[in-house]
Short mmCIF file of the C-alpha atoms (twelve columns), coordinates in Angstrom:
data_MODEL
# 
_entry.id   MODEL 
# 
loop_
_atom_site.group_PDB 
_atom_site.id 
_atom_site.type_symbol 
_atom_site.label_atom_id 
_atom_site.label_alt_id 
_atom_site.label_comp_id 
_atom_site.label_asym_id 
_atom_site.label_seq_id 
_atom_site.Cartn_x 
_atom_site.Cartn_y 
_atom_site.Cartn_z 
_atom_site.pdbx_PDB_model_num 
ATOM 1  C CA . UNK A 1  115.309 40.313  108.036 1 
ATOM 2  C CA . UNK A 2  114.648 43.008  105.752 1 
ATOM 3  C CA . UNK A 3  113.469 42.668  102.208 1 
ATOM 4  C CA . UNK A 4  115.069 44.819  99.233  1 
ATOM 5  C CA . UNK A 5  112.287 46.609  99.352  1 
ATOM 6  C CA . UNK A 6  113.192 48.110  102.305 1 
ATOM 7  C CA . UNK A 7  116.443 49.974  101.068 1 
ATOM 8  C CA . UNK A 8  115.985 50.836  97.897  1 
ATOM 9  C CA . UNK A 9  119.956 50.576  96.016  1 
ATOM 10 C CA . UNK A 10 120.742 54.180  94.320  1 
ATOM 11 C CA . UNK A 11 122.229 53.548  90.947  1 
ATOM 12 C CA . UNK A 12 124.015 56.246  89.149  1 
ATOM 13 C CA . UNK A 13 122.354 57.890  86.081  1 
ATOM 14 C CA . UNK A 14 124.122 57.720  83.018  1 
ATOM 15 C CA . UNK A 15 122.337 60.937  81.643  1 
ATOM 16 C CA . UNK A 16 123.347 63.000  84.759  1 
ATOM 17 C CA . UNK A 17 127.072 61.647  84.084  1 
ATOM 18 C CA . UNK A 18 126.808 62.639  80.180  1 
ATOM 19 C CA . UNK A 19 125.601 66.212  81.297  1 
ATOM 20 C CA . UNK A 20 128.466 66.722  83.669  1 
ATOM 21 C CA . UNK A 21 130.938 65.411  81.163  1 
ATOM 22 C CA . UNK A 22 129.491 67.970  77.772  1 
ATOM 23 C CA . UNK A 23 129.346 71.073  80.661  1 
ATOM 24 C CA . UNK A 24 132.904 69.971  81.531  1 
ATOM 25 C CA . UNK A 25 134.254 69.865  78.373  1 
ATOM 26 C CA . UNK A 26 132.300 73.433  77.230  1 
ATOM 27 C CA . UNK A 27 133.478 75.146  80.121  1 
ATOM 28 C CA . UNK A 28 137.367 74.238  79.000  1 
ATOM 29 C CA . UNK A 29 136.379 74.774  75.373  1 
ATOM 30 C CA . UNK A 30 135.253 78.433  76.156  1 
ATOM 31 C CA . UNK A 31 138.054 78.637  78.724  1 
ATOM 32 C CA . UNK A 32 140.593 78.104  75.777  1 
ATOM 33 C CA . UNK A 33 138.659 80.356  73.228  1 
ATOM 34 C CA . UNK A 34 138.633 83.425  75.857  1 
ATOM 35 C CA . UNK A 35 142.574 82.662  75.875  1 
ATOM 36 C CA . UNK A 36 142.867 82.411  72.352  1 
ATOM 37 C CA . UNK A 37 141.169 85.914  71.581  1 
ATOM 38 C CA . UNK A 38 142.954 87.101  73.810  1 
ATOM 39 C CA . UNK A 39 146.261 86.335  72.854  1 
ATOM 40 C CA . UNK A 40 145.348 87.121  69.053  1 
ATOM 41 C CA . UNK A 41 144.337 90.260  70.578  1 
ATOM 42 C CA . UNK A 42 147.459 91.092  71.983  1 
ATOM 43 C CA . UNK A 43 149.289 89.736  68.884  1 
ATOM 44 C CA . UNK A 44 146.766 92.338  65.978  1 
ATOM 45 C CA . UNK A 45 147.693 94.679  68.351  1 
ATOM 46 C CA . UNK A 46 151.685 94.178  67.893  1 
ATOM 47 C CA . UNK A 47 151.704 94.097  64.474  1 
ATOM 48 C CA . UNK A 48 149.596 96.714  64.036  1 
ATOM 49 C CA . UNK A 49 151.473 99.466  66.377  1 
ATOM 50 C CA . UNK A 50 154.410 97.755  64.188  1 
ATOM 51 C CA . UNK A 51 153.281 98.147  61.059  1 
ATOM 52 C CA . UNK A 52 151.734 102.156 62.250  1 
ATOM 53 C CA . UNK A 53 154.927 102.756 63.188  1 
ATOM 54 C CA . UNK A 54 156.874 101.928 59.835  1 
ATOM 55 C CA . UNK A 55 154.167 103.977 57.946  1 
ATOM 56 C CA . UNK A 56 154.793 106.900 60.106  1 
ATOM 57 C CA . UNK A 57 158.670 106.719 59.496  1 
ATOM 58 C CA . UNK A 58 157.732 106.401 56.042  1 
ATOM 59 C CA . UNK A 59 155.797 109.656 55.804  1 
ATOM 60 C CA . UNK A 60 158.192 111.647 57.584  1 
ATOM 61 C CA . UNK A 61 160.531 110.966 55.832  1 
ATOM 62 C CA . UNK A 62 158.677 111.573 52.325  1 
ATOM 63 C CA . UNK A 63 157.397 114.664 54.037  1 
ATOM 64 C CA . UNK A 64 161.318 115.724 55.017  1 
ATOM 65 C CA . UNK A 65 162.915 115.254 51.697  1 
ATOM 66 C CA . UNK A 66 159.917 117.283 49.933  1 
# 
């Protein structure tokens, strides 16, 4: 019979499991921030093009009744 020696029993390592957990949970964290920018990207952009837009009204109208 074989001692324990023999086949040595692989245990998992808790600081390998802790790593793939925190590069996990970055890689969603900068997954949602990308999205986020994005979005309030999209959304400066709408109000500003808004916003423009009333401005411009504004002005030619001031500029018509002149």
């Amino acid at each position: 019979m074989g001692s324990r020696k023999d086949k040595p029993i692989e245990q998992p390592n808790p600081f390998i499991a802790a790593i793939a957990l925190w590069q996990n949970a970055f890689k969603s964290w900068m997954d949602a921030y990308n999205e986020y920018i994005a979005v309030y990207s999209k959304m400066t952009e709408h109000w500003l093009n808004l916003y423009s837009g009333s401005l411009f009204k504004e002005r030619k109208k001031n500029n018509n009744n002149s």
